[in-house]
Every structure is written in C-alpha cells, then in structure tokens.
DOKOLZA-219448 format. One line per field, with one value per residue (C-alpha): residue number from 1; residue in one letter; x, y, z. Coordinates in Angstrom, 1 decimal, always signed. Layout:
N
i <- NUM,...
aa <- A,...
px <- X,...
py <- Y,...
pz <- Z,...
***
This chain:
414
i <- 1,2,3,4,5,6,7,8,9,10,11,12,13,14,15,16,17,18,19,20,21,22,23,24,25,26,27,28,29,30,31,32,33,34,35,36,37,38,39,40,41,42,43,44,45,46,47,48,49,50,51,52,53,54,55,56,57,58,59,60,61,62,63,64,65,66,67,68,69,70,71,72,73,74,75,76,77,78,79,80,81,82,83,84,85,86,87,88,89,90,91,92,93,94,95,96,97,98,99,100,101,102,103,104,105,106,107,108,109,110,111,112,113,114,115,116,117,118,119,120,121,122,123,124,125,126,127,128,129,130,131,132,133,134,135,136,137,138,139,140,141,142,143,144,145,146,147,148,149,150,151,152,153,154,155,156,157,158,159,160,161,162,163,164,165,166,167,168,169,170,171,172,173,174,175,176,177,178,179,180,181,182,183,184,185,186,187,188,189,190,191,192,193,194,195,196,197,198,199,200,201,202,203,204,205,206,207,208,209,210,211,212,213,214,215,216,217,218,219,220,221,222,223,224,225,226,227,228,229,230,231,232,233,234,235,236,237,238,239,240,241,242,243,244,245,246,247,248,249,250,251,252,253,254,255,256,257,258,259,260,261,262,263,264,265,266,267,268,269,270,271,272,273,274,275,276,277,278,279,280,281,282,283,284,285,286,287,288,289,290,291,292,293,294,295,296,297,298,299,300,301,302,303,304,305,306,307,308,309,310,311,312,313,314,315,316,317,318,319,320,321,322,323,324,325,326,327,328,329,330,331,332,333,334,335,336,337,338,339,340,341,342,343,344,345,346,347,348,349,350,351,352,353,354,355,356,357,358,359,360,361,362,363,364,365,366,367,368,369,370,371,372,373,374,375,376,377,378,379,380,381,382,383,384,385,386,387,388,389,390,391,392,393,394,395,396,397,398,399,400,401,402,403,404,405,406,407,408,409,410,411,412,413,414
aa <- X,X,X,X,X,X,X,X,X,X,X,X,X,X,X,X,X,X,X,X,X,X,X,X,X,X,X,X,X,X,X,X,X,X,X,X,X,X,X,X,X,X,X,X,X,X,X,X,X,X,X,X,X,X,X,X,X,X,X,X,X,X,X,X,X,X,X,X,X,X,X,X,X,X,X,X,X,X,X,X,X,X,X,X,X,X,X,X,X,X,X,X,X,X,X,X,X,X,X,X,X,X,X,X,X,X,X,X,X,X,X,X,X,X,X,X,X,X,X,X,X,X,X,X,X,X,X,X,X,X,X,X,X,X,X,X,X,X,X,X,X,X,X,X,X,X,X,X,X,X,X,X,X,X,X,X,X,X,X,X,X,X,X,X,X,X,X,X,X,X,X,X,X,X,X,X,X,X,X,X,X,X,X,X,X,X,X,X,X,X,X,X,X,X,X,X,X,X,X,X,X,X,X,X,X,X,X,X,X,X,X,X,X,X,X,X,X,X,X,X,X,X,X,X,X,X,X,X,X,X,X,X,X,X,X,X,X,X,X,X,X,X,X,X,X,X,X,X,X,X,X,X,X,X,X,X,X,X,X,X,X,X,X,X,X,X,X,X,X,X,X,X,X,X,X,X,X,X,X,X,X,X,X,X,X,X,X,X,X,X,X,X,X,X,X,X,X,X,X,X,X,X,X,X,X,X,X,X,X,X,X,X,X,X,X,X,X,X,X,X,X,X,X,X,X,X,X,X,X,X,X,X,X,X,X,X,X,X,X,X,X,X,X,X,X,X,X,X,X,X,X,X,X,X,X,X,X,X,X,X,X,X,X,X,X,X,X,X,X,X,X,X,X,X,X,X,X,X,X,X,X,X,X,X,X,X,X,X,X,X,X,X,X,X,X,X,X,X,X,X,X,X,X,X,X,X,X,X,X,X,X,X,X,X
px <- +126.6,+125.6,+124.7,+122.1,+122.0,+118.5,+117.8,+117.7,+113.4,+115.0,+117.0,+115.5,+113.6,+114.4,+112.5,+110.4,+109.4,+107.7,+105.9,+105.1,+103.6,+101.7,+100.0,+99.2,+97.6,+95.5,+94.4,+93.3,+91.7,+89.8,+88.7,+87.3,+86.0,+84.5,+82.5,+81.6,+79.8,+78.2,+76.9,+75.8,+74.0,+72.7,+71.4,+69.9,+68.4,+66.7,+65.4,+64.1,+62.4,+61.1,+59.3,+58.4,+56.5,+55.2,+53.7,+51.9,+50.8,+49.3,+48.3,+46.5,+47.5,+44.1,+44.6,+44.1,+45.8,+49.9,+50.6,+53.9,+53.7,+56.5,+58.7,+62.1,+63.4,+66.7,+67.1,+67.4,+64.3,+62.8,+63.8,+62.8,+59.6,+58.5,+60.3,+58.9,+56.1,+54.3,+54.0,+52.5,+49.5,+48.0,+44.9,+46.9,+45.5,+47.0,+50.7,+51.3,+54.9,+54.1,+57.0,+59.3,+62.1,+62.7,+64.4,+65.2,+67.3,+64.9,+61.6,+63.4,+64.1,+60.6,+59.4,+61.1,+60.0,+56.2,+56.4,+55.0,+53.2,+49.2,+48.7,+49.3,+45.9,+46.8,+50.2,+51.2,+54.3,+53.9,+56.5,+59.8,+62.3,+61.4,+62.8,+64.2,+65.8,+62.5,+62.0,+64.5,+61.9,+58.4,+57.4,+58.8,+56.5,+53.5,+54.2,+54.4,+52.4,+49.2,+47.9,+48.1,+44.9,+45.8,+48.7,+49.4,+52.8,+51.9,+54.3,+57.4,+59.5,+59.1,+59.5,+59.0,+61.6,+59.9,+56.3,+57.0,+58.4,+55.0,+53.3,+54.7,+54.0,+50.3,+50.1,+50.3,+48.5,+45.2,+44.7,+45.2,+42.1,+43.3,+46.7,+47.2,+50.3,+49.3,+52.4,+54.8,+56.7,+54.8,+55.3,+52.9,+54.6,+54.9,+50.6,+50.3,+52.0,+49.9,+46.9,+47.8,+48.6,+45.1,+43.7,+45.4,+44.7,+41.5,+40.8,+41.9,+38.8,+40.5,+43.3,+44.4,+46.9,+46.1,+49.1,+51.5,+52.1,+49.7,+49.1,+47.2,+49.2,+48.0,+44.4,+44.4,+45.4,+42.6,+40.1,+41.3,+41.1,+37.3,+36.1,+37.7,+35.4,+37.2,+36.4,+37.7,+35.4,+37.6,+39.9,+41.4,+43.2,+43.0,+45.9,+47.0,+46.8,+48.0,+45.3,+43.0,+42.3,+43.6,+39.3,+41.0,+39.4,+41.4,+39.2,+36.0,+37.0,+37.6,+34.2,+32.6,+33.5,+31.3,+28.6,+29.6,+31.5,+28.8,+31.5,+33.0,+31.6,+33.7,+35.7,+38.1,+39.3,+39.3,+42.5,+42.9,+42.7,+39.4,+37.2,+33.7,+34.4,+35.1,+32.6,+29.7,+30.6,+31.0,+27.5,+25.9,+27.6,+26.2,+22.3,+22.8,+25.8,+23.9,+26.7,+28.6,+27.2,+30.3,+31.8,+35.0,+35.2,+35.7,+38.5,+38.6,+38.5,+34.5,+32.7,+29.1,+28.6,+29.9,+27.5,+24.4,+24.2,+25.1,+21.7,+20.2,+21.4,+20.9,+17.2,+18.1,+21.3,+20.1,+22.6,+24.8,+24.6,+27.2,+28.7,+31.3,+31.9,+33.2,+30.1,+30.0,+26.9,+27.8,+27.9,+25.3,+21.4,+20.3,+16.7,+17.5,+19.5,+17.3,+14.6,+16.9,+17.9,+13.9,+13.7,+16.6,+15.9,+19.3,+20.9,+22.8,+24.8,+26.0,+29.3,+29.8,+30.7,+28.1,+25.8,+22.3,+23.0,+19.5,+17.8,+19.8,+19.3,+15.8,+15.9,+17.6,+15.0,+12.7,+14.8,+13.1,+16.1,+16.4,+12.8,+12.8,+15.9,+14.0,+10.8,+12.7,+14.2,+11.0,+8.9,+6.3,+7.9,+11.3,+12.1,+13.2,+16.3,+17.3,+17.2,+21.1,+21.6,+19.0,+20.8,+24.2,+22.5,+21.2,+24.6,+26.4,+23.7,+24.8,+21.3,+19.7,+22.8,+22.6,+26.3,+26.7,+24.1,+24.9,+25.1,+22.1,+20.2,+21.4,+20.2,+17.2,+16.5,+17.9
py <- +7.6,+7.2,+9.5,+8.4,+10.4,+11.8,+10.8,+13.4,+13.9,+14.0,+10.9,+8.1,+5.2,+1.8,+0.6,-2.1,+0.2,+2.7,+0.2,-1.5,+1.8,+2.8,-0.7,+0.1,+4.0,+2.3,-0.1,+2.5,+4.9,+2.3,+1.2,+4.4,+5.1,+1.5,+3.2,+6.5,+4.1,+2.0,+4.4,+6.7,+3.0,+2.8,+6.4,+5.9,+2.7,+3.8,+7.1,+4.6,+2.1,+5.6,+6.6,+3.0,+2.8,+6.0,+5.1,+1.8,+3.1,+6.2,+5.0,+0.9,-0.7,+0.3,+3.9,+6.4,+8.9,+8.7,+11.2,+12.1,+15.7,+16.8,+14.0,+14.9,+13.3,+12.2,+12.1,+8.5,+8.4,+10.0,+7.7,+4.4,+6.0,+6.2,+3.1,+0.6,+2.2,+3.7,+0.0,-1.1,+1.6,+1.0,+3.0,+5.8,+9.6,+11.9,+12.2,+14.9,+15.5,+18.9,+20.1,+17.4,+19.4,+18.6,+21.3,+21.6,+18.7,+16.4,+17.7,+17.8,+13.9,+13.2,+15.6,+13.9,+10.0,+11.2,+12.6,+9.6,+8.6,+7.7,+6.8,+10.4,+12.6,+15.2,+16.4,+18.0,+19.9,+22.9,+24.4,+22.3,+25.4,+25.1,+28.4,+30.2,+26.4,+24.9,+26.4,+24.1,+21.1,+22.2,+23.6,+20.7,+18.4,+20.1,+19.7,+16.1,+14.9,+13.3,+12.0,+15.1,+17.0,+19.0,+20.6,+22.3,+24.4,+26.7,+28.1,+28.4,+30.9,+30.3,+33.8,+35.3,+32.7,+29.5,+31.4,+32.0,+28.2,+27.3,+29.3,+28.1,+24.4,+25.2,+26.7,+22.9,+21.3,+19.4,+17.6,+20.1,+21.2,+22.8,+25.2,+26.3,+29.6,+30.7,+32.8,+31.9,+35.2,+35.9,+39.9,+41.6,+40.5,+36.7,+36.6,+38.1,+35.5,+33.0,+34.3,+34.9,+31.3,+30.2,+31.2,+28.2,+25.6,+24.2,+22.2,+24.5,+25.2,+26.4,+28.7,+30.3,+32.8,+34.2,+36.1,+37.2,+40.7,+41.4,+44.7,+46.7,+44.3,+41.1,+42.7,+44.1,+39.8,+38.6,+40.6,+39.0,+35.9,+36.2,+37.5,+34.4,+31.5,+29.1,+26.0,+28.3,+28.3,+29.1,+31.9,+33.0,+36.5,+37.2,+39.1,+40.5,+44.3,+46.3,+44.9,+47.1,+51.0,+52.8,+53.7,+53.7,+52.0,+48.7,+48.0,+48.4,+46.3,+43.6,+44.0,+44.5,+41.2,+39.4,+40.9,+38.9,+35.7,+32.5,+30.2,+31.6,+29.9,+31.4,+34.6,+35.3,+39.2,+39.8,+41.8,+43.3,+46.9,+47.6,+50.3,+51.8,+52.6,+48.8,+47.4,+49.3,+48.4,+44.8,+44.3,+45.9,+43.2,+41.2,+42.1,+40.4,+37.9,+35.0,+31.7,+33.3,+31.2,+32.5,+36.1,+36.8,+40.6,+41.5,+43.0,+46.2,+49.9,+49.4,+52.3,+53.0,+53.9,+50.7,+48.4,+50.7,+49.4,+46.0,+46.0,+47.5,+45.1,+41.9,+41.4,+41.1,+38.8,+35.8,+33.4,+34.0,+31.8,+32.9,+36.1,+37.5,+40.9,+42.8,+44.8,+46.5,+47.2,+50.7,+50.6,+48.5,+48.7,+45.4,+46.0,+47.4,+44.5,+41.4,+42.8,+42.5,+39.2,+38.4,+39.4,+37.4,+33.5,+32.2,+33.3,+30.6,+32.2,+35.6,+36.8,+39.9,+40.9,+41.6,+43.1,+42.2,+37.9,+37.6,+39.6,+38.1,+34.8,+35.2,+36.7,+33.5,+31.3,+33.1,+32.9,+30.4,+28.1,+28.0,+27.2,+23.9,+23.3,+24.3,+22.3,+19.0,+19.6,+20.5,+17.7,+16.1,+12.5,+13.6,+13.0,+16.1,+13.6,+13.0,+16.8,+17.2,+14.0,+15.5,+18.8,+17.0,+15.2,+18.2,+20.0,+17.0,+17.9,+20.5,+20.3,+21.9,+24.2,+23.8,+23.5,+27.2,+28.3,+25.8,+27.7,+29.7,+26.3,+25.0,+28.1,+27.8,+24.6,+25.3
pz <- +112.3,+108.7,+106.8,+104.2,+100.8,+99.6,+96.4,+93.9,+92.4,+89.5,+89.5,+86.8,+88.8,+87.1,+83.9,+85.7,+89.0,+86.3,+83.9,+87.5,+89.0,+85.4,+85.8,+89.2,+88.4,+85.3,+87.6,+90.4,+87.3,+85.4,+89.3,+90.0,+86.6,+86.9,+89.8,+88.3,+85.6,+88.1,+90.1,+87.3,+85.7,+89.6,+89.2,+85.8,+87.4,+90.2,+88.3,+86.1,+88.2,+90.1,+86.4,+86.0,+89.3,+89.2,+85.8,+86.9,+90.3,+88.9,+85.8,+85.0,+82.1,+80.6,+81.5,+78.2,+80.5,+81.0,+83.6,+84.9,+86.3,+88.5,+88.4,+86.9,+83.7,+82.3,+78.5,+79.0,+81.2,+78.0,+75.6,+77.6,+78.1,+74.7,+73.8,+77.0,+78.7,+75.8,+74.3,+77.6,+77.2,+73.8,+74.8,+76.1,+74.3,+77.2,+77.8,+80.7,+80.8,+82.9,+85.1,+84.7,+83.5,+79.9,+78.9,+74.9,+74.6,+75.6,+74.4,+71.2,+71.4,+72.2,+69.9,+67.2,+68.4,+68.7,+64.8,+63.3,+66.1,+66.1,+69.7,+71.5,+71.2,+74.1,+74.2,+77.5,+78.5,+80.5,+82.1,+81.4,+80.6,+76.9,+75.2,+71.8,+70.7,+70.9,+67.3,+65.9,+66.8,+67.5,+64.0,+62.4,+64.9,+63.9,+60.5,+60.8,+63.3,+62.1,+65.3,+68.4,+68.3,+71.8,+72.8,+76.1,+76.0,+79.2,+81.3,+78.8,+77.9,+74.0,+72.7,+68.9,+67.4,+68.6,+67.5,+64.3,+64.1,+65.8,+63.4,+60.2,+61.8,+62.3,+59.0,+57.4,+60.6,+59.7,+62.9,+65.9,+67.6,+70.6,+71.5,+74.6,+75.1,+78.2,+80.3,+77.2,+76.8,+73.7,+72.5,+70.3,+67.1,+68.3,+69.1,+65.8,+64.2,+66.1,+65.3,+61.4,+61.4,+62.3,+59.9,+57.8,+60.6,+59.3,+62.5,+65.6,+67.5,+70.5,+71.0,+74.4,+74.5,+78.0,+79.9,+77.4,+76.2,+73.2,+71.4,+68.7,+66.3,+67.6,+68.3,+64.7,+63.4,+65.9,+63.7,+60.8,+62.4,+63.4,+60.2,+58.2,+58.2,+60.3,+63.0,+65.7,+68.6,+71.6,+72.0,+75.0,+75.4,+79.2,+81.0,+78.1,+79.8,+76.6,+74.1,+74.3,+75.7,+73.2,+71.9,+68.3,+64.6,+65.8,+68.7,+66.8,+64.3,+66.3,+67.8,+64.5,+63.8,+66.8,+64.9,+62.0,+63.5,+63.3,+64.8,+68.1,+71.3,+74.3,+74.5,+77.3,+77.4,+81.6,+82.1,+79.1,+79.4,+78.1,+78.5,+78.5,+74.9,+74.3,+76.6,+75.4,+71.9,+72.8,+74.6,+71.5,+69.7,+71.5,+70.6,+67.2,+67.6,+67.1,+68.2,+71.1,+74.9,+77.0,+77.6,+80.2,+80.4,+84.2,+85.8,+83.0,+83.1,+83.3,+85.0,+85.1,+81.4,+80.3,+82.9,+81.7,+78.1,+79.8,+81.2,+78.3,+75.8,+78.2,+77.4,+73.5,+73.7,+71.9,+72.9,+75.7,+78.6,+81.0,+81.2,+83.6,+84.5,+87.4,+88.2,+91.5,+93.8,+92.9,+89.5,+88.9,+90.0,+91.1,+90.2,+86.9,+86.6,+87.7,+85.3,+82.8,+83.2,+83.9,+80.0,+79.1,+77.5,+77.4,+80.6,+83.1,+84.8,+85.5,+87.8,+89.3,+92.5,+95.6,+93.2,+94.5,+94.8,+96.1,+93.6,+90.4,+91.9,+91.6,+88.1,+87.1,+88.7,+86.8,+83.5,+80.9,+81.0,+84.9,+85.1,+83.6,+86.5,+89.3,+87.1,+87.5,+91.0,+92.8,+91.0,+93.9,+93.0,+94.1,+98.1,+100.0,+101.3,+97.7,+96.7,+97.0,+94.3,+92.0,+92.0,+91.3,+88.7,+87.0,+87.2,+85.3,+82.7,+80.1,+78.5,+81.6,+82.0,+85.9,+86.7,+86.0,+89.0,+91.9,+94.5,+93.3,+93.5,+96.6,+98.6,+96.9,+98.5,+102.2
***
C-alpha cells in the first residue's frame, strides 16, 4: 500500500499557481462587485422610472402642481428630479414632496438646488424625518430664496435649533406669505422665536403653529406680534394646551391686542387651555375688533360664565362671520342664543355642539347676510329640480358666504 504524505498548510505553493489563483479571486471579486453595481444601477433605475411615471400619470405636462406624496426617494431620485422633471413642468408653482422620506441629507440637497430657483411657489415637505440638522440648510434657504411664497414643514421633528435657524431665515425673507409648523416639536422658547421673527417678515400673512408645546413665553411674543403693524392675517395656535389658563397680565395682553389689531383675519386657539377668564375677555374683544371674520375657540375650560357674555357680546360683533365654540345644550340657552344671532349682521356660521340646531338655523336664516342666500335660492325663476345646483352654486360663492351653512340650507329646502 502507499502511503501518500499530506502536504504541510504551510508548505509554499509554486510562483505561477499563486499569481494564477490571485488572477482567478480578482476575477470572481470584480464579477460580483460588477453585480452589486448593476443591480444597485438596476435599483436606481427602476426607482427612477417609478418617480418618472408617477410624475406624468399624476401630473400633465401643463400641471402647475408636481405631487409626489408617499413615494420614497433616493438622493439620486432627488437630484434627477430637479434636474429632468422640473424642466419638463415650466408652469409647475406646487412641489409636494410630503412623506417621501427625505430625511436631512436630502432635503438639504434640494434645499440647496431650489435656492435660486423662480419656478417653485408652494414648497411642500411634511413629514420626511427632518430634525435638529435641518438648521444647517433651512435658514440659509429662506434667506435666499426669492421665489417660494408657501412653505409647509408639518409633521417634523425640527426642534429649538432648526427654529431659531428658521427664524433668523425669516428675519431677511421678503417673499414668504405662508408657514406652516404644525406637530414640529416646537417648545415654548422655539414658538417664541418664531413668532419674534415675524415681526421682520414683511410679507407672511399666515402662520400656523398648531400642536406644539407653547407657553406664557410664546403667548407673551404673540402679543408683540399682534400689536406690530404687520401683513399677518392668519395665525394658527390650536393644540397648544399650556398657552393659556394661567388668568395672569399675559393673557390680557394678548387679548388687548384684538382690540387693537386692524389686520388679523382668522384666529385658531381650540385646545389651548383657556378659560372663562380668557373667553369672556376675548368675546368683549370682540365687540370692537373691527377686521377679525373667523374665531376657533372650542374644546377649552369654557363653563357657563364664559358662553353668557358670548351671547351678550354676539349682537355687537361687527365682523365676525364664523365662530366655533364648544357650547353645550347645557351651558348655553338656545333662545337666548338664536335672539342673539337674530341681532347679529355679519354671522355665517356658528359651531357648537347640539345646542338648539333648529332654532340657530333659523336665527341664521333670519341673519341679514343669510337672507340675501335664501333671497337668491328661493327666487320664483328658479325650478324646484335645480335647487340642489343653485345651492352648490351659492356655496362656491364667498360673496354670499353660503359654504359656511350648507347643511343649514339643504334642510331648509327638504
């Protein structure tokens, strides 16, 4: 038998095996790095044809709205879109890059492509994981964008860091009309820095910073910011629970200045702690504010107190035309509160909850404004058949103010 020695691991392999078998290991790594490539260039590929067709099957050539909400993009997705597909859309104004997962790296990259931009109007990017590194890039776009005059940042952890950025950013703005912060993780000391900052921003007629968590400090800058003659017409602070309820000098400053304020249009405060002290201070306001049309104030600490100088002060408001509140049957008298309304001129619309429908409904009907509705809708020439199209058409039209009561109008005419 023979007996065949093992060769020893250790024992040297000829010169030509080795360079032989390093040829072959290249071979097999730059093969399967070959493939890595392609298939990440296939990847990149089909997310891109998926962007690509989801742009032109939701959006015409001829679009002025770019929407790609939900669909996930790659930096490179990014990039191609503002470099391709934006040229394709020369009317495009809207670019809504909601929940798409940008994340800083890439809002940053289109952040810095749309600085010098003059085709994006509407900027949207609502939750996409934005957070404290998005100060690094969104102040600076603020700065030197000329062209964005709305921009939606919802739904993002942004914090005091990317506020402040934001703020100093708006401070030099002179084009932005809207900002929207809702549910952006915005403290007391990050809304006040917001709300300092508008002062400066000669344009911004609406801010919304709905569903954060702002204090006395932010309340205390919102007065400041009211009493400054500015273009703001808009401001939005609902779900902020710890803004008022404290019945200190803050809260009637703030509410000193609706007395004053000739600019505000709409103000949102459902959810924000306040009281009877607030309320009844606020509907007073109310008696000789002479530019506010919409008023958000349900879902407080309201009691009876508070809904009593409601009605009391609802015959002199001289300009509101919708106001919400969170009146129940049992803190509210529906009689007391349809004769009010009866006295009211400007009235369109008022929420509350089972207090009376019937009776208020009337009291609207009744209402100067409503009149000239219920005028047009129950002219001779118009068919009964055609009744539900007229009252469509009157709802499209703000003048009449009949969108706001609907319903009230459509059980009018069952």
């Amino acid at each position: 038998m023979i007996i065949r020695k093992k060769r020893s691991k250790t024992a040297k392999e000829p010169q030509a095996l080795l360079v032989n078998k390093t040829v072959v290991l290249q071979q097999r790594a730059e093969k399967r790095g070959q493939e890595v490539i392609d298939r990440t260039v296939s990847e990149r590929l089909r997310s891109l044809q998926l962007v690509d067709s989801s742009v032109r099957k939701t959006n015409p050539p001829t679009s002025t709205r770019l929407e790609l909400r939900g669909i996930h993009l790659s930096k490179y997705d990014v990039v191609n879109l503002l470099r391709a597909n934006l040229k394709e859309y020369p009317r495009v104004g809207t670019l809504d890059l909601s929940w798409v997962g940008l994340g800083d790296e890439n809002a940053a990259v289109l952040c810095r492509s749309l600085q010098v931009s003059r085709l994006v109007k509407e900027l949207i990017l609502c939750g996409n994981d934005l957070g404290q590194n998005s100060s690094d890039y969104l102040g600076t776009f603020l700065r030197k964008n000329k062209s964005v005059v709305k921009l939606h940042l919802g739904s993002n952890s942004l914090g005091k860091e990317a506020a402040r950025s934001l703020a100093e950013g708006l401070r030099e703005n002179t084009t932005l009309e809207e900002l929207d912060l809702w549910n952006c993780s915005l403290g007391d000391e990050a809304g006040a820095l917001i709300l300092e900052s508008a002062k400066y921003a000669k344009n911004l007629k609406v801010l919304r910073l709905n569903m954060n968590r702002l204090g006395s400090v932010s309340l205390e800058t919102a007065s400041q910011l009211l009493d400054t003659p500015t273009a703001l017409e808009v401001l939005n602070l609902d779900s902020n629970p710890r803004l008022f309820g404290r019945n200190d000098e803050t809260e009637k400053k703030f509410v000193r200045t609706l007395v004053t304020n000739t600019n505000l249009r709409s103000l949102g405060m459902p959810y924000t702690g306040a009281s009877d002290f607030t309320a009844k201070l606020v509907f007073q306001a109310l008696t000789t504010n002479t530019c506010l049309e919409y008023l958000d104030i349900g879902y407080n600490d309201i009691f009876k107190e508070g809904y009593d100088m409601m009605v009391e002060c609802i015959p002199k408001m001289k300009t509101l035309k919708h106001l919400r509140t969170h009146a129940r049957a049992q803190l509210v008298s529906a009689e007391a509160l349809s004769k009010a309304i009866e006295q009211n001129t400007t009235l369109q619309q008022f929420t509350s909850i089972c207090v009376g429908c019937n009776k208020v409904w009337a009291s609207l009907r009744r209402n100067q404004v409503m009149s000239r509705v219920n005028k047009f809708l129950s002219d001779e020439e118009t068919p009964v058949s055609l009744l539900p199209e007229a009252m469509h058409k009157v709802a499209e039209e703000k003048e009449y103010g009949a969108s706001a009561t609907f319903q009230m109008l459509e059980r009018y005419f069952r």
